[in-house]
N, C-alpha and C positions, 0 to 999 in steps of 0.2 A: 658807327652803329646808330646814331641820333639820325632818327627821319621825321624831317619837316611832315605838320598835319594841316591840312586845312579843314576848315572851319564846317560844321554840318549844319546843314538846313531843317533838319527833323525836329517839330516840333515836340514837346511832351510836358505834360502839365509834371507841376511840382507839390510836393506836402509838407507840410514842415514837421518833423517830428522831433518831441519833446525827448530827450534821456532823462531819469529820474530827476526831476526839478532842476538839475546845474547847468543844462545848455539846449540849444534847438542848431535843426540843422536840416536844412532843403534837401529831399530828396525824390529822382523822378520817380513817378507813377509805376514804372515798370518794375521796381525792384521788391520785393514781399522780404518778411518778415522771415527771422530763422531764429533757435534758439539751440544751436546745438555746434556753432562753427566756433568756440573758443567758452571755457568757463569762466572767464571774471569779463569779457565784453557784455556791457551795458548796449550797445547799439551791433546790430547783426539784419546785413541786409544781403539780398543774392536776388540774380537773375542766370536762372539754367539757359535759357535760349540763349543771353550773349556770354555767358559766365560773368558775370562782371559783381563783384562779391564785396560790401563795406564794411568793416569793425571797426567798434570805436569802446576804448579803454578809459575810463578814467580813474585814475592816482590820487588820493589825499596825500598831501606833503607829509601830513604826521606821520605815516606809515611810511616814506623814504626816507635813506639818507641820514644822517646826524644830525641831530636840533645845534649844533657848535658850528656846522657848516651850514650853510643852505646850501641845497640841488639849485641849478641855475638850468635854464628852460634850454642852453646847446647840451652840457651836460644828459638832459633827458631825454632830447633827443638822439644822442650818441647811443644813448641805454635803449631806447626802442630800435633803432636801427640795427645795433649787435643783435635782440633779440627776436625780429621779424623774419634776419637774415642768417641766422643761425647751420639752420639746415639747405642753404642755397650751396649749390657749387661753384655757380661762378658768378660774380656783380658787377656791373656797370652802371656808377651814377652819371645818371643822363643830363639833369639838369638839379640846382638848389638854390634855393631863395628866403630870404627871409622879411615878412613884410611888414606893415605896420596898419593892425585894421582897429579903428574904434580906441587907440589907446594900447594897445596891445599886441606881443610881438607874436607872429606867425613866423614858425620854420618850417618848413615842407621839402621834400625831395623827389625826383622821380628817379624809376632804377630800371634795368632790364636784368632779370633775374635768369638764371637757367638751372635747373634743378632735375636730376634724372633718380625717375623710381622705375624700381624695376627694369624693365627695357625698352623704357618711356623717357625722352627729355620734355620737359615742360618750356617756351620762353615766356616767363610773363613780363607785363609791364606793372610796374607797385608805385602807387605815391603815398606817399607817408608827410603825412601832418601833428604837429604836438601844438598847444597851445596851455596855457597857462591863467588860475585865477587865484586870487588871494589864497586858497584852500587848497585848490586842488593842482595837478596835471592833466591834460588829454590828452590821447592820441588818435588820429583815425587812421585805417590804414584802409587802404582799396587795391583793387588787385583785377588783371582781368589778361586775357592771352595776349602777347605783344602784338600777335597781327592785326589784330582788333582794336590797339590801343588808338590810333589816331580816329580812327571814327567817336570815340569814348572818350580823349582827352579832355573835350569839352565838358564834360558831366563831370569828369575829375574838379576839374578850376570848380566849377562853380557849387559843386559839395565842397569843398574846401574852405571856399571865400565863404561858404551864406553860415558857417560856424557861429553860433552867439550864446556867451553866455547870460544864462538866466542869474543876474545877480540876486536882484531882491526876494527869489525863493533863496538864492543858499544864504541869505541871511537871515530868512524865515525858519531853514533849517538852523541852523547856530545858535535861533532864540528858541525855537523848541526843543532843544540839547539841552540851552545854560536853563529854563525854565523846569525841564526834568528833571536834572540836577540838584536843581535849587529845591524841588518838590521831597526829591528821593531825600535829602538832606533833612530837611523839616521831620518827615517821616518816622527816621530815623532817630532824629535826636527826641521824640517823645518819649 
C-alpha cells in the first residue's frame, strides 16, 4: 500500500503561528482558522478545497499519568495513537520515525486509515506527531484523503519539522503562577 511521492514544485508562502505561548509552528497560507474540529485542541487549522485539516493538543504532564511514574514521550505517543485511531476500521502504519530536533525527541508516524460512515468508506492519509517539554506534551495530528496525500506529504514534513517550543514564555508563565501564588498567599495570611 506505501506509494512513493515525489516532491511538488508549488510554491506557498508560510506563517508562523503562535499556540497559547508554549510553541510556534509554520503553517501554509492556504489553511484558515476553525474552532470547532475538537474541544481541548489549541491549534485547528482546514483547507475545504484540499481537505487537508491540522490539530494540535497540548497535555500538561501534571494532569497525566502518576507523579510516582512519569509518562515517557513513546508511552504518549501510544496514548495518541489508540486515541486518534479509535473509530478507524482498518490501519496501516505506513511509515515511523523518531528524530532529534534542537535537543529534543520527535515521534511521528504516518498511517493510511480506512473508516466507513454510513455507505461511505473514507481512505485517509494521517501523520501524527507528539513532542515534549519540561511541562507539557504535544501532539499534532493532520489528516487529508490518501489520494491527495503525496501531493501534500511535503507540507506534512515540513509542519512537523518547523514545531518549536516557546521556552522562555512557559517559563514566563511558571513565574506568573509561582508570583500569583505567592500573592494569593500574602493575601490570605492578612
Amino acid at each position: 500500500m506505501l506509494i512513493a511521492c515525489q516532491e511538488s514544485d508549488d510554491t506557498v508562502e508560510v506563517t508562523e503561528v503562535e499556540v497559547d505561548g508554549l510553541y510556534a509552528i509554520n503553517l501554509p497560507d492556504f489553511l484558515r482558522p476553525s474552532f470547532d474540529m475538537h474541544d481541548y485542541a489549541s491549534l485547528q487549522y482546514y483547507d475545504n478545497k484540499t481537505d487537508f485539516y491540522i490539530m494540535g493538543i497540548d497535555d500538561p504532564k501534571d494532569k497525566l499519568g502518576s507523579r510516582r511514574r512519569r509518562l515517557k514521550l513513546k508511552a504518549y505517543y501510544d496514548f495518541v495513537e489508540s486515541t486518534v485511531f479509535e473509530p478507524t476500521d482498518s490501519l496501516l502504519l505506513m511509515a515511523s520515525s523518531v528524530v532529534e530536533q534542537g535537543g529534543r525527541e520527535i515521534r511521528t508516524g504516518d498511517y493510511f486509515a480506512r473508516t466507513r460512515h454510513f455507505d461511505y468508506t473514507y481512505d485517509l492519509f494521517y501523520r501524527v506527531a507528539v513532542y515534549e517539554s519540561e511541562t507539557h506534551f504535544f501532539q499534532i495530528v493532520l489528516w487529508m484523503p490518501f489520494e491527495n496525500h503525496c501531493e501534500w506529504v511535503d507540507w506534512a514534513d515540513q509542519i512537523t519539522m518547523s514545531f518549536k517550543l516557546l521556552e522562555a514564555k512557559e517559563t514566563d508563565v511558571n513565574l506568573t503562577e509561582a508570583d500569583a501564588a505567592l500573592g494569593d498567599s500574602l493575601t490570605t495570611s492578612k
